[in-house]
N, CA, C and O atoms as a GROMACS GRO file, in nm:
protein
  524
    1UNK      N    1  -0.795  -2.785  -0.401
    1UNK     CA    2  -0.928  -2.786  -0.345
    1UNK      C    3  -1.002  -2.908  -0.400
    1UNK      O    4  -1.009  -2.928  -0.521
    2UNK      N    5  -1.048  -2.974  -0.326
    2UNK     CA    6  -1.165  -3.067  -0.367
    2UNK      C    7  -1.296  -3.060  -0.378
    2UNK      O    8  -1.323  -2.975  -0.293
    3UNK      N    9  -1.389  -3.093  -0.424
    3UNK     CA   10  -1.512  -3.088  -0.417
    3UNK      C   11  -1.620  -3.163  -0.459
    3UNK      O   12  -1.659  -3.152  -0.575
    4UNK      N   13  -1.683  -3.253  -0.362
    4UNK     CA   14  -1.770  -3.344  -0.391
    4UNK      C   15  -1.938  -3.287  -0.396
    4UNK      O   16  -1.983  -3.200  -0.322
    5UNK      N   17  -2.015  -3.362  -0.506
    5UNK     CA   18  -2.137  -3.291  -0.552
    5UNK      C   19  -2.220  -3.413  -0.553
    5UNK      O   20  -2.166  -3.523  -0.563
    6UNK      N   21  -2.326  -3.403  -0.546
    6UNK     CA   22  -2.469  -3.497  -0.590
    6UNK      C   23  -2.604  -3.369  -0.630
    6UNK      O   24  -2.668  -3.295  -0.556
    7UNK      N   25  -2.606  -3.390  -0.803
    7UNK     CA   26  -2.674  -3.336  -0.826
    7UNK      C   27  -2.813  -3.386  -0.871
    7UNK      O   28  -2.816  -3.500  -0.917
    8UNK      N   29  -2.923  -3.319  -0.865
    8UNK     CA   30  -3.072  -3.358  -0.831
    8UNK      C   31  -3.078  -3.470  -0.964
    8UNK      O   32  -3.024  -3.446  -1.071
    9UNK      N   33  -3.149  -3.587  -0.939
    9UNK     CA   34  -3.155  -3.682  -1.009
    9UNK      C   35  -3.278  -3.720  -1.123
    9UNK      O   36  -3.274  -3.802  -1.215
   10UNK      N   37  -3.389  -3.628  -1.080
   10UNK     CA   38  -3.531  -3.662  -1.199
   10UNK      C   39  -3.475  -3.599  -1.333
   10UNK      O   40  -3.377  -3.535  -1.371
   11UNK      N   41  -3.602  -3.657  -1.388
   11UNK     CA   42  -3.560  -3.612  -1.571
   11UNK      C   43  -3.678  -3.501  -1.590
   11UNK      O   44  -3.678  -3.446  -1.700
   12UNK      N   45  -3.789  -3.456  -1.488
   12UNK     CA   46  -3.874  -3.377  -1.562
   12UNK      C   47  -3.761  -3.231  -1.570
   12UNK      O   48  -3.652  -3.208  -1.520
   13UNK      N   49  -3.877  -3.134  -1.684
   13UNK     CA   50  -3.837  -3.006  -1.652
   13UNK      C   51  -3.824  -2.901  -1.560
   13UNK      O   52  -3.790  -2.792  -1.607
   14UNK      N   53  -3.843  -2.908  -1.453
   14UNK     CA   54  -3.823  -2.864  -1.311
   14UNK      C   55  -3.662  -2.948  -1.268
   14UNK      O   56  -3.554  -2.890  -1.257
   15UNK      N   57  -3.680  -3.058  -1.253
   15UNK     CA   58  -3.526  -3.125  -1.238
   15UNK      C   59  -3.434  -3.082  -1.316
   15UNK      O   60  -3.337  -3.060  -1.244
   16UNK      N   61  -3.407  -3.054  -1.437
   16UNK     CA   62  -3.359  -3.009  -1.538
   16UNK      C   63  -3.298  -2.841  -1.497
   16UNK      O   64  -3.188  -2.785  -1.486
   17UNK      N   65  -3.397  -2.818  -1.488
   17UNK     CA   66  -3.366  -2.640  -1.436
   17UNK      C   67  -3.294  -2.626  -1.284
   17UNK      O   68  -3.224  -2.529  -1.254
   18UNK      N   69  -3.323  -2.736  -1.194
   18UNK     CA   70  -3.221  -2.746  -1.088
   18UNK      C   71  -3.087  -2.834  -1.104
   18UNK      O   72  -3.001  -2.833  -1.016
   19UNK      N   73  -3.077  -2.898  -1.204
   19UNK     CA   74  -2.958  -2.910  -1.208
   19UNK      C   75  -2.849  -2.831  -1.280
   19UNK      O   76  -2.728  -2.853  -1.290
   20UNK      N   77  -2.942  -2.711  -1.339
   20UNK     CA   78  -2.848  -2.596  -1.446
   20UNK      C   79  -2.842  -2.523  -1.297
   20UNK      O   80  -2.745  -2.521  -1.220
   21UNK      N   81  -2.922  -2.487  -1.285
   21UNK     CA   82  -2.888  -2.355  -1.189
   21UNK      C   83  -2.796  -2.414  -1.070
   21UNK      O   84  -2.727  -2.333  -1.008
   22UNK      N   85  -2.789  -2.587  -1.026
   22UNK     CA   86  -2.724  -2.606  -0.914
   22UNK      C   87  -2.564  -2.601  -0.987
   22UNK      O   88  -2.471  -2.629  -0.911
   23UNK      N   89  -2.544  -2.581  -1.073
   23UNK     CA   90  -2.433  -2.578  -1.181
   23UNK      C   91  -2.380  -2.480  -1.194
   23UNK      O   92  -2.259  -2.491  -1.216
   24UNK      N   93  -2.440  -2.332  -1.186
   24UNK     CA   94  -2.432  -2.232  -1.213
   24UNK      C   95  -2.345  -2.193  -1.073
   24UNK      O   96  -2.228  -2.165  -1.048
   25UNK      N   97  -2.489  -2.208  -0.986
   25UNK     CA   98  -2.410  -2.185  -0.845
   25UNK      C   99  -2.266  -2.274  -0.773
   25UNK      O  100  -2.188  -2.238  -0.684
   26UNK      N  101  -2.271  -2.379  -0.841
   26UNK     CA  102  -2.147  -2.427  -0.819
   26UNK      C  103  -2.004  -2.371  -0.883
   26UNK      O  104  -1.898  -2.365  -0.822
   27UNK      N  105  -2.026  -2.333  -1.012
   27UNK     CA  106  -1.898  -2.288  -1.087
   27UNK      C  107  -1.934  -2.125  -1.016
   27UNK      O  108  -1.849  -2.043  -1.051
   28UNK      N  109  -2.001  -2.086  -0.959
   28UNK     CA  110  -1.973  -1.927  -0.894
   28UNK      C  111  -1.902  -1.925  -0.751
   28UNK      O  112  -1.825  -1.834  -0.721
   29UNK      N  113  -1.942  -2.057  -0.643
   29UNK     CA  114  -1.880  -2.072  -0.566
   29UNK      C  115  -1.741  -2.094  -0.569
   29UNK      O  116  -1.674  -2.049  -0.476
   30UNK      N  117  -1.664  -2.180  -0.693
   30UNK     CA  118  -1.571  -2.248  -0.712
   30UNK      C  119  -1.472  -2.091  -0.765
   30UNK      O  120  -1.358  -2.060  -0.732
   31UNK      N  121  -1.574  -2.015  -0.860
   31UNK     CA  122  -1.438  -1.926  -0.902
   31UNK      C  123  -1.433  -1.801  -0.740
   31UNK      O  124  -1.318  -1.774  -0.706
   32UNK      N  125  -1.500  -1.762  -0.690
   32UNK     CA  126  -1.525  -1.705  -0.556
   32UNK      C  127  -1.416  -1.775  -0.475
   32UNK      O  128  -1.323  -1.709  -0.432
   33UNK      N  129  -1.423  -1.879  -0.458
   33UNK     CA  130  -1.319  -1.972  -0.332
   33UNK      C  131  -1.222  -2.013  -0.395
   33UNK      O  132  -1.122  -1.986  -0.327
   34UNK      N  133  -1.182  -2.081  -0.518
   34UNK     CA  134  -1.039  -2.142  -0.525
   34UNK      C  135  -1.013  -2.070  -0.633
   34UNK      O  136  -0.974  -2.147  -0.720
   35UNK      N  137  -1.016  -1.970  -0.666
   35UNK     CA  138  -0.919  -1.900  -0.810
   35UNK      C  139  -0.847  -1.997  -0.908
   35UNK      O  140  -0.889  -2.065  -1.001
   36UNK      N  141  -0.721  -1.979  -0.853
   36UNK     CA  142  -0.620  -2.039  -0.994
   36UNK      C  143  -0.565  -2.162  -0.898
   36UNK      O  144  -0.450  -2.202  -0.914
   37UNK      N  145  -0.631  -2.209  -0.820
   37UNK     CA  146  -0.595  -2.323  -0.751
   37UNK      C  147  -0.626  -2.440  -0.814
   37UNK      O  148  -0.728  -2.448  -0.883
   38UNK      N  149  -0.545  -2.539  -0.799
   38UNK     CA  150  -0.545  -2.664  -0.830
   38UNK      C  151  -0.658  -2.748  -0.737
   38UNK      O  152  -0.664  -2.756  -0.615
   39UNK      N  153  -0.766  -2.821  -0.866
   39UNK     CA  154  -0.908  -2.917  -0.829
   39UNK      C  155  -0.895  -3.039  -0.842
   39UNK      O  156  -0.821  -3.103  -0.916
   40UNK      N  157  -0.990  -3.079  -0.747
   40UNK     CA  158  -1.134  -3.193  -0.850
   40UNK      C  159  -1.256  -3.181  -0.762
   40UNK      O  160  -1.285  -3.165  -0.643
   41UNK      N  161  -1.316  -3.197  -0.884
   41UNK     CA  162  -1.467  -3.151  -0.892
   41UNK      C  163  -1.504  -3.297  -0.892
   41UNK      O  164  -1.466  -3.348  -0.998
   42UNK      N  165  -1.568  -3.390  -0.805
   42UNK     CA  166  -1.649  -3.484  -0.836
   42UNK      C  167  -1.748  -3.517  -0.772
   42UNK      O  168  -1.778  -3.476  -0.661
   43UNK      N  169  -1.806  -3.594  -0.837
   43UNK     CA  170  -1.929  -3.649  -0.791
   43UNK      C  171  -2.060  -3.743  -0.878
   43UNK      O  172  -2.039  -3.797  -0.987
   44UNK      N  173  -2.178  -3.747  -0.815
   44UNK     CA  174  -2.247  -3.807  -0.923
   44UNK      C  175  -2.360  -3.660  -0.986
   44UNK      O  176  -2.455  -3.610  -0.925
   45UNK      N  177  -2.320  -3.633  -1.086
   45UNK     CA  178  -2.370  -3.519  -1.182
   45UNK      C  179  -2.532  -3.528  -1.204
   45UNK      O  180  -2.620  -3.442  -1.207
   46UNK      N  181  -2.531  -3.684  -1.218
   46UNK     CA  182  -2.691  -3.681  -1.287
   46UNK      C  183  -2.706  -3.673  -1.427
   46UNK      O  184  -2.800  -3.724  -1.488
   47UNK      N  185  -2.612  -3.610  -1.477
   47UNK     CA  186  -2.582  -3.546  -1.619
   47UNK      C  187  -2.519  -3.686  -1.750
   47UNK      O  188  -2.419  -3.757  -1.740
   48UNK      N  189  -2.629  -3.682  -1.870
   48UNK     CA  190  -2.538  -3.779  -1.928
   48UNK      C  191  -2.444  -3.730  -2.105
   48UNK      O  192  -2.499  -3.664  -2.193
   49UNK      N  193  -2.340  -3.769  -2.111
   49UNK     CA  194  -2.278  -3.691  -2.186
   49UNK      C  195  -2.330  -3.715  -2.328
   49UNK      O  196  -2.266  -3.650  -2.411
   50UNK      N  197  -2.444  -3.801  -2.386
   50UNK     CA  198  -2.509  -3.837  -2.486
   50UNK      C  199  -2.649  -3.728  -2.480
   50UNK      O  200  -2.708  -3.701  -2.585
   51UNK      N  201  -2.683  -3.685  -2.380
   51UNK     CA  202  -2.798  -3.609  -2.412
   51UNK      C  203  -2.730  -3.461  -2.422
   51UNK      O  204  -2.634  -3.432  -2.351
   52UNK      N  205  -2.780  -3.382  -2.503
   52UNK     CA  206  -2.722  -3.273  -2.559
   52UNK      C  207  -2.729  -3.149  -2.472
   52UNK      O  208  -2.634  -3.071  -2.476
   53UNK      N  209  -2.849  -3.120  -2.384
   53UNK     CA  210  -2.878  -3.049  -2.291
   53UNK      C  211  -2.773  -3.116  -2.186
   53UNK      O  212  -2.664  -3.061  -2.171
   54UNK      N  213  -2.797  -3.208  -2.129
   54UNK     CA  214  -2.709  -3.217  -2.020
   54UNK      C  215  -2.542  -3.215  -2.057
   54UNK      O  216  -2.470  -3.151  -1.979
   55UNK      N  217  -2.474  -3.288  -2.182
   55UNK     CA  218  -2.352  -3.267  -2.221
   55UNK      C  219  -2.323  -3.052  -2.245
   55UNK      O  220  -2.204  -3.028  -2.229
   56UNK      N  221  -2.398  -2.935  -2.271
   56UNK     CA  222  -2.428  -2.827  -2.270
   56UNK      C  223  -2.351  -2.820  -2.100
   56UNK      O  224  -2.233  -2.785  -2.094
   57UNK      N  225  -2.413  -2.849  -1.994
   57UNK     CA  226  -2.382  -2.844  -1.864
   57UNK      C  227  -2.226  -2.896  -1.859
   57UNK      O  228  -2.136  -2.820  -1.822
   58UNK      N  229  -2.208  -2.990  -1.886
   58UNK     CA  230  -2.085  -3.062  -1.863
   58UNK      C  231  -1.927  -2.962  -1.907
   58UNK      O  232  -1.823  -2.946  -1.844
   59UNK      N  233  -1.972  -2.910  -2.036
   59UNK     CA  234  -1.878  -2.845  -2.156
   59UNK      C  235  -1.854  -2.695  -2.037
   59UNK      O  236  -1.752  -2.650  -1.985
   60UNK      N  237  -2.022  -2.647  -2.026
   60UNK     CA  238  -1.981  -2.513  -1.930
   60UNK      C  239  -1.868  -2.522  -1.816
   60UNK      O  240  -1.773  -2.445  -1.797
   61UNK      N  241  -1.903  -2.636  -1.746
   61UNK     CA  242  -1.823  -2.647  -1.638
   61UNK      C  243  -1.712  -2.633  -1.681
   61UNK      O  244  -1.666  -2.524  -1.649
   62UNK      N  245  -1.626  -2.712  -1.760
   62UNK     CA  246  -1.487  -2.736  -1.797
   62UNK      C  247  -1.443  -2.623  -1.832
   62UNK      O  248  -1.329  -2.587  -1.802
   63UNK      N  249  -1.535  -2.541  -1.908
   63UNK     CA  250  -1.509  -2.407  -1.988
   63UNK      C  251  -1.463  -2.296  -1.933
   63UNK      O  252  -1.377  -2.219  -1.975
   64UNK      N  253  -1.554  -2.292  -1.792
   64UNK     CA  254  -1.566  -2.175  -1.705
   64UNK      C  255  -1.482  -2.147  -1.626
   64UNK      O  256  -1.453  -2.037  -1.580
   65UNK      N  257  -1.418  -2.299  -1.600
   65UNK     CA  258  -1.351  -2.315  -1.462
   65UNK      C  259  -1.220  -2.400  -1.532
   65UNK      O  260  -1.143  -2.451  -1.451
   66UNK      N  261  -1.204  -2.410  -1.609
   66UNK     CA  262  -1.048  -2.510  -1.691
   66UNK      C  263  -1.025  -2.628  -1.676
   66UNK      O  264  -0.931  -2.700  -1.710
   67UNK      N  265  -1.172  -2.656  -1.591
   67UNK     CA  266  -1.144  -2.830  -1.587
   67UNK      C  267  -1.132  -2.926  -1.727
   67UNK      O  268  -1.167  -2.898  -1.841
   68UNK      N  269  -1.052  -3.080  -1.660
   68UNK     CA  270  -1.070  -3.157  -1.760
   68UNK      C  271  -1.143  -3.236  -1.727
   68UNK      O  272  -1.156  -3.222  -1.605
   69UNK      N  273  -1.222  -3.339  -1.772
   69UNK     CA  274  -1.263  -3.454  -1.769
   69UNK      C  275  -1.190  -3.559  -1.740
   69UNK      O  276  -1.103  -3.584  -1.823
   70UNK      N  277  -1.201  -3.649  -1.623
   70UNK     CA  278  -1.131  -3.765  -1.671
   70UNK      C  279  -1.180  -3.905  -1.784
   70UNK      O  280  -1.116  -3.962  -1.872
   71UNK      N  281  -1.263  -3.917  -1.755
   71UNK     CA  282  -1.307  -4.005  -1.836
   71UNK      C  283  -1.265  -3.948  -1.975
   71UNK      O  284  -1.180  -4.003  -2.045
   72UNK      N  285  -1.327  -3.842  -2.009
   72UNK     CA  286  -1.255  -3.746  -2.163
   72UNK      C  287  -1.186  -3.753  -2.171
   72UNK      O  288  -1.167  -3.801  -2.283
   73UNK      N  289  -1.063  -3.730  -2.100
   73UNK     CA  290  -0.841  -3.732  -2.105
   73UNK      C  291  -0.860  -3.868  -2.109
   73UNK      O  292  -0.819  -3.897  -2.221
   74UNK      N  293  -0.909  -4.000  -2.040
   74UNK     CA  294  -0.875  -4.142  -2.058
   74UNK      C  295  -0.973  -4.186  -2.129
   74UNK      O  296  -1.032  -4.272  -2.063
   75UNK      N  297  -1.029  -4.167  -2.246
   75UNK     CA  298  -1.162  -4.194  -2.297
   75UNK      C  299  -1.203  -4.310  -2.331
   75UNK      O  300  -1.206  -4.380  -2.432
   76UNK      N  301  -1.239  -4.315  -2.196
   76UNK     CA  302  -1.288  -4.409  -2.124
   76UNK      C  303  -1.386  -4.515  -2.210
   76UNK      O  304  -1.362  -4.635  -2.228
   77UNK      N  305  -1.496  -4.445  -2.255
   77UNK     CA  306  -1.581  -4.584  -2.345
   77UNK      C  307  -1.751  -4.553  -2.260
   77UNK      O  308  -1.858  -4.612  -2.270
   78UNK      N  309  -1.708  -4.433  -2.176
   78UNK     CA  310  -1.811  -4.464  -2.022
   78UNK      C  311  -1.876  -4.380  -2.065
   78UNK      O  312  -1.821  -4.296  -2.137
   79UNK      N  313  -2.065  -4.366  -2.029
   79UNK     CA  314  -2.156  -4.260  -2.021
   79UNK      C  315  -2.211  -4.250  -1.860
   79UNK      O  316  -2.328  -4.237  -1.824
   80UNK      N  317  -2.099  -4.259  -1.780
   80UNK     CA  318  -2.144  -4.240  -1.652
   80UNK      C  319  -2.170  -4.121  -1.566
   80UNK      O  320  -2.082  -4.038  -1.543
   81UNK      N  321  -2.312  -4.113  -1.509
   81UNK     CA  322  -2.346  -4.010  -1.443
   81UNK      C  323  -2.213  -3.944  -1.300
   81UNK      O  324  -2.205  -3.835  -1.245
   82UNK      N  325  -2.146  -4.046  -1.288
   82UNK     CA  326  -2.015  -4.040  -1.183
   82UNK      C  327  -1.944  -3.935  -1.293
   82UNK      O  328  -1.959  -3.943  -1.415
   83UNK      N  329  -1.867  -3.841  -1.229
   83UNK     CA  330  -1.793  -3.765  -1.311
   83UNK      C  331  -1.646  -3.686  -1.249
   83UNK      O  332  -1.636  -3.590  -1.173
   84UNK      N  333  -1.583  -3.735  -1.289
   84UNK     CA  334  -1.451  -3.660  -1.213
   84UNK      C  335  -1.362  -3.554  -1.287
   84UNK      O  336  -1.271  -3.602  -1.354
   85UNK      N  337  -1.378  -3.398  -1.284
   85UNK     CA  338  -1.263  -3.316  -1.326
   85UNK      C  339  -1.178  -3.297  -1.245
   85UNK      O  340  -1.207  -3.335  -1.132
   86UNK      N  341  -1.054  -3.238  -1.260
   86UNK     CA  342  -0.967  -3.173  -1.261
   86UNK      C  343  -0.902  -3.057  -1.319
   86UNK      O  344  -0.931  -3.010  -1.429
   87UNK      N  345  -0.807  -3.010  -1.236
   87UNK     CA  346  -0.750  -2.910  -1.301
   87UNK      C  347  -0.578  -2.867  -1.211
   87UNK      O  348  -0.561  -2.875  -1.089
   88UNK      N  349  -0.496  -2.833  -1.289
   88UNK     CA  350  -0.372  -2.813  -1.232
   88UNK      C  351  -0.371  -2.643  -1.192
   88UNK      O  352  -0.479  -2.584  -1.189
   89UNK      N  353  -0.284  -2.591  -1.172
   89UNK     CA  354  -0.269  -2.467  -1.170
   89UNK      C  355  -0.073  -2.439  -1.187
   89UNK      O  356   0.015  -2.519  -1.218
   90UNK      N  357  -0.066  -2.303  -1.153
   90UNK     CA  358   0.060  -2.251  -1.199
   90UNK      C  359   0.159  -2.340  -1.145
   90UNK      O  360   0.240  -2.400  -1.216
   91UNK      N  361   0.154  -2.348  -1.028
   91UNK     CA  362   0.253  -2.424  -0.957
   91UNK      C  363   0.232  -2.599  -0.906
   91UNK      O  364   0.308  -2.664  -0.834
   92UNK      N  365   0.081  -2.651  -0.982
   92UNK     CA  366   0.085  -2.764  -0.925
   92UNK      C  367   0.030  -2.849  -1.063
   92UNK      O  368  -0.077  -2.811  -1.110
   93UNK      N  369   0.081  -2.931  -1.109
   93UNK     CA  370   0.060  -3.083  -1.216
   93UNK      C  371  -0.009  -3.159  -1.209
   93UNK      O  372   0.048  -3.249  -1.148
   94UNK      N  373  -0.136  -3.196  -1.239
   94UNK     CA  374  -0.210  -3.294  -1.217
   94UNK      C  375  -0.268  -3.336  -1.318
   94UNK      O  376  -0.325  -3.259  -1.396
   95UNK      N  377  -0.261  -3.523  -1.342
   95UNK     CA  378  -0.316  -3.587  -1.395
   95UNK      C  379  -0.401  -3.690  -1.366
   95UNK      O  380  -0.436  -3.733  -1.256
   96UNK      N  381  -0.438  -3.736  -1.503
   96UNK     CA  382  -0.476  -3.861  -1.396
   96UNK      C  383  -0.481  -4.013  -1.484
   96UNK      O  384  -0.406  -3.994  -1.579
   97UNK      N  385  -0.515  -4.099  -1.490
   97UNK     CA  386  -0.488  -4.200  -1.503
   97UNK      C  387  -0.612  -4.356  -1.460
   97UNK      O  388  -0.707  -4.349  -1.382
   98UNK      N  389  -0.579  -4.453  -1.522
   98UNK     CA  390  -0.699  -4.582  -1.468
   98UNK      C  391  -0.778  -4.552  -1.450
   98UNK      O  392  -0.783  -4.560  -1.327
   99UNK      N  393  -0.935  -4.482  -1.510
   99UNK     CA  394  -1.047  -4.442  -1.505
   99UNK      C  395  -1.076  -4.621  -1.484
   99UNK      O  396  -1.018  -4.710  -1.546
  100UNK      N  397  -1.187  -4.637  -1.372
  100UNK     CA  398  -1.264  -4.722  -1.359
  100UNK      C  399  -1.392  -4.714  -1.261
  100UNK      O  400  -1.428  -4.616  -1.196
  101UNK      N  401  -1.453  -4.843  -1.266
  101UNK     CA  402  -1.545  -4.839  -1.186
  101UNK      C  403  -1.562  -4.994  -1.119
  101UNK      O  404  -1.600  -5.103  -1.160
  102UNK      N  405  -1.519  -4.944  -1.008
  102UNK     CA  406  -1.476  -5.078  -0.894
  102UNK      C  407  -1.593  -5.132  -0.836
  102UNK      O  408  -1.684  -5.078  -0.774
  103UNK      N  409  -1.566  -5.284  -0.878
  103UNK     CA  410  -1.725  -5.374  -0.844
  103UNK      C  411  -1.725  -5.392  -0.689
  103UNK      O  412  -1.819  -5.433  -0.622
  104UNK      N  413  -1.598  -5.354  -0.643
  104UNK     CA  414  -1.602  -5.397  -0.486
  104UNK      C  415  -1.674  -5.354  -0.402
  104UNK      O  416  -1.698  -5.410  -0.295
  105UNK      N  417  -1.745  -5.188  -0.464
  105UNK     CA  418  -1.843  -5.107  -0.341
  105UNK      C  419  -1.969  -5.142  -0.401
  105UNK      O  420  -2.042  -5.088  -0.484
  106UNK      N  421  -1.971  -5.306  -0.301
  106UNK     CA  422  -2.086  -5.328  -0.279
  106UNK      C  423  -2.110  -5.343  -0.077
  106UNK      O  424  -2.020  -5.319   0.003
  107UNK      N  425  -2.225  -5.379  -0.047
  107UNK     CA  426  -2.304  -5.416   0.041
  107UNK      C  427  -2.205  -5.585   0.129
  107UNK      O  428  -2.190  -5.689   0.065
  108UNK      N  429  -2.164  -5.571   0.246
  108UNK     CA  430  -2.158  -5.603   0.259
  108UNK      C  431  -2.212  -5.783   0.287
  108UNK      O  432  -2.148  -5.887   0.280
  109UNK      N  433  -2.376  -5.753   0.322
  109UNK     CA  434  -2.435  -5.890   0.378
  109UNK      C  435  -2.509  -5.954   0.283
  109UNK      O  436  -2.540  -6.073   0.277
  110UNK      N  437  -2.547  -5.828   0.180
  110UNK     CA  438  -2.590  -5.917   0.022
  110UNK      C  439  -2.505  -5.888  -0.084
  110UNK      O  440  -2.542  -5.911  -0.200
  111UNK      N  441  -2.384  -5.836  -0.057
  111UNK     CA  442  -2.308  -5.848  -0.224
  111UNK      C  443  -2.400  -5.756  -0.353
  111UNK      O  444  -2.391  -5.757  -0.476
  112UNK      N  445  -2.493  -5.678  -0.254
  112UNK     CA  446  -2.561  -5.588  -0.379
  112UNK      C  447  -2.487  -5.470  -0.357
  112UNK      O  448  -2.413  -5.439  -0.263
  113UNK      N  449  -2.532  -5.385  -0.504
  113UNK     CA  450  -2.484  -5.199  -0.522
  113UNK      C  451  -2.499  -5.123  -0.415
  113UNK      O  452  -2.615  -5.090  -0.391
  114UNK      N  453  -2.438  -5.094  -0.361
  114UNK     CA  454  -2.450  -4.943  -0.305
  114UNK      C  455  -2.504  -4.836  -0.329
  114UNK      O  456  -2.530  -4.759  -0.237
  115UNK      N  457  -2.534  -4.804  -0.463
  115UNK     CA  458  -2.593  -4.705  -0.522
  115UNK      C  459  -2.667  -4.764  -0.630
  115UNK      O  460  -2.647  -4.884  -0.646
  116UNK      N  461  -2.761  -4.698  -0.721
  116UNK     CA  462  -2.786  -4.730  -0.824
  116UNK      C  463  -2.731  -4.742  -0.971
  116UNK      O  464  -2.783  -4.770  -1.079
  117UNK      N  465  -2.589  -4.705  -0.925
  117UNK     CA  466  -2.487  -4.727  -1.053
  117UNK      C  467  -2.337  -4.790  -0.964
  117UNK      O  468  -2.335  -4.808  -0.843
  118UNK      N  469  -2.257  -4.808  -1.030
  118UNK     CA  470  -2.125  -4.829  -0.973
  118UNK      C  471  -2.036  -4.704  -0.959
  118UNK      O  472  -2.016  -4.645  -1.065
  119UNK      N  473  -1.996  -4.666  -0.880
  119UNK     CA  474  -1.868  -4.551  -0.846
  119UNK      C  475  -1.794  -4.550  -1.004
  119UNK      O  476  -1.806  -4.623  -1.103
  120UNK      N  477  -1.733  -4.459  -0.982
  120UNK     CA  478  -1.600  -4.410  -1.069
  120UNK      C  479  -1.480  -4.402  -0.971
  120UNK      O  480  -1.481  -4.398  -0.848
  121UNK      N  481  -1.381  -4.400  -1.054
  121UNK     CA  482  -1.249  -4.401  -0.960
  121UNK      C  483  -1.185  -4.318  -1.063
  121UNK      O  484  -1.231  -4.270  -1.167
  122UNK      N  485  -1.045  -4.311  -0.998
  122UNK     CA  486  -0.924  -4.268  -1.145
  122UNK      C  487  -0.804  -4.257  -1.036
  122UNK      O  488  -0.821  -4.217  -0.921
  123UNK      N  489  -0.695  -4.293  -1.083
  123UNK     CA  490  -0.586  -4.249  -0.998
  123UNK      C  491  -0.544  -4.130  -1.017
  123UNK      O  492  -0.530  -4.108  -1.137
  124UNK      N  493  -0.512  -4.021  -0.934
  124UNK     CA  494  -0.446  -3.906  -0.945
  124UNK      C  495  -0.350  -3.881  -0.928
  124UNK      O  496  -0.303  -3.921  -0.822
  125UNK      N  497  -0.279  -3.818  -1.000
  125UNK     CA  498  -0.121  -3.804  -1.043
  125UNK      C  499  -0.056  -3.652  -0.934
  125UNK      O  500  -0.139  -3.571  -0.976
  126UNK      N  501  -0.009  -3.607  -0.878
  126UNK     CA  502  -0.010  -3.461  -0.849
  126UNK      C  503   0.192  -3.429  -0.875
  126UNK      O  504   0.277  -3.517  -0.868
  127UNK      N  505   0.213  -3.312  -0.897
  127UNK     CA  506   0.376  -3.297  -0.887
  127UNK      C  507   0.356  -3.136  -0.845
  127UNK      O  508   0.251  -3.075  -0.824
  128UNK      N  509   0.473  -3.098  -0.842
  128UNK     CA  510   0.534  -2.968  -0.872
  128UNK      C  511   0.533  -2.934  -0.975
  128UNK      O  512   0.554  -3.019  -1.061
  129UNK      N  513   0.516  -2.836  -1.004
  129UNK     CA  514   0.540  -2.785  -1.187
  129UNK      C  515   0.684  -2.767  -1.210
  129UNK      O  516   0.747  -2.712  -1.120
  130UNK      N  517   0.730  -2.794  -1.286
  130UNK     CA  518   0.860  -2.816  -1.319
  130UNK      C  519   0.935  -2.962  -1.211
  130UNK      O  520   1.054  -2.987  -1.190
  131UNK      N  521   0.842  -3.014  -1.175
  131UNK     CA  522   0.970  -3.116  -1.023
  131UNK      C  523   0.968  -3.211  -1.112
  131UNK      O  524   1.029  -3.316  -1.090
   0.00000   0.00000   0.00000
């Protein structure tokens, strides 16, 4: 299963409380729909892994649901709001590999960002368990 997210982006305390609860409701949807199925969870979080409240959010997710981090498994060097987990399951292997962030998604006619940060990438690995 895949799953792409953009979570609410202000820093007051109202933003704060929608990005826990949009968190909450996400890891309830995720154990509801894909059980012991093999993920990734990505997207841009909003969340940065230096502030302690928002790293709190990050840890739940992984916790709740068995994800890994990629940037964490390739540790990376990165405090980027882009965030990509994963997770394998009984019968399926997944890793991953080359955490980056590719200067190419830019704008075509001015060579500017696309977003207000640069993407994340990572290559993903998938097998059979045991293949």
């Amino acid at each position: 299963d895949v799953y792409n997210l953009h979570h609410e982006a202000g820093g007051c305390d109202a933003d704060i409380a929608i990005r826990d609860q949009a968190t909450d409701e996400l890891i309830a949807a995720i154990l509801e729909r894909s059980g012991g199925r093999p993920m990734i969870v990505a997207g841009d979080y909003n969340l940065h892994a230096d502030d302690p409240v928002d790293l709190e959010v990050l840890q739940r997710m992984e916790e709740q649901l068995g994800l890994k981090d990629a940037c964490w498994e390739l540790d990376c060097g990165s405090n980027s709001i882009d965030r990509i987990f994963f997770r394998g399951s009984a019968n399926v292997d997944i890793s991953v590999s080359d955490w980056s962030q590719p200067p190419e998604f830019v704008d075509e006619e001015d060579g500017g960002p696309l977003s207000d940060h640069l993407p994340t990438a990572v290559v993903v690995h998938y097998a059979p368990v045991g293949g």
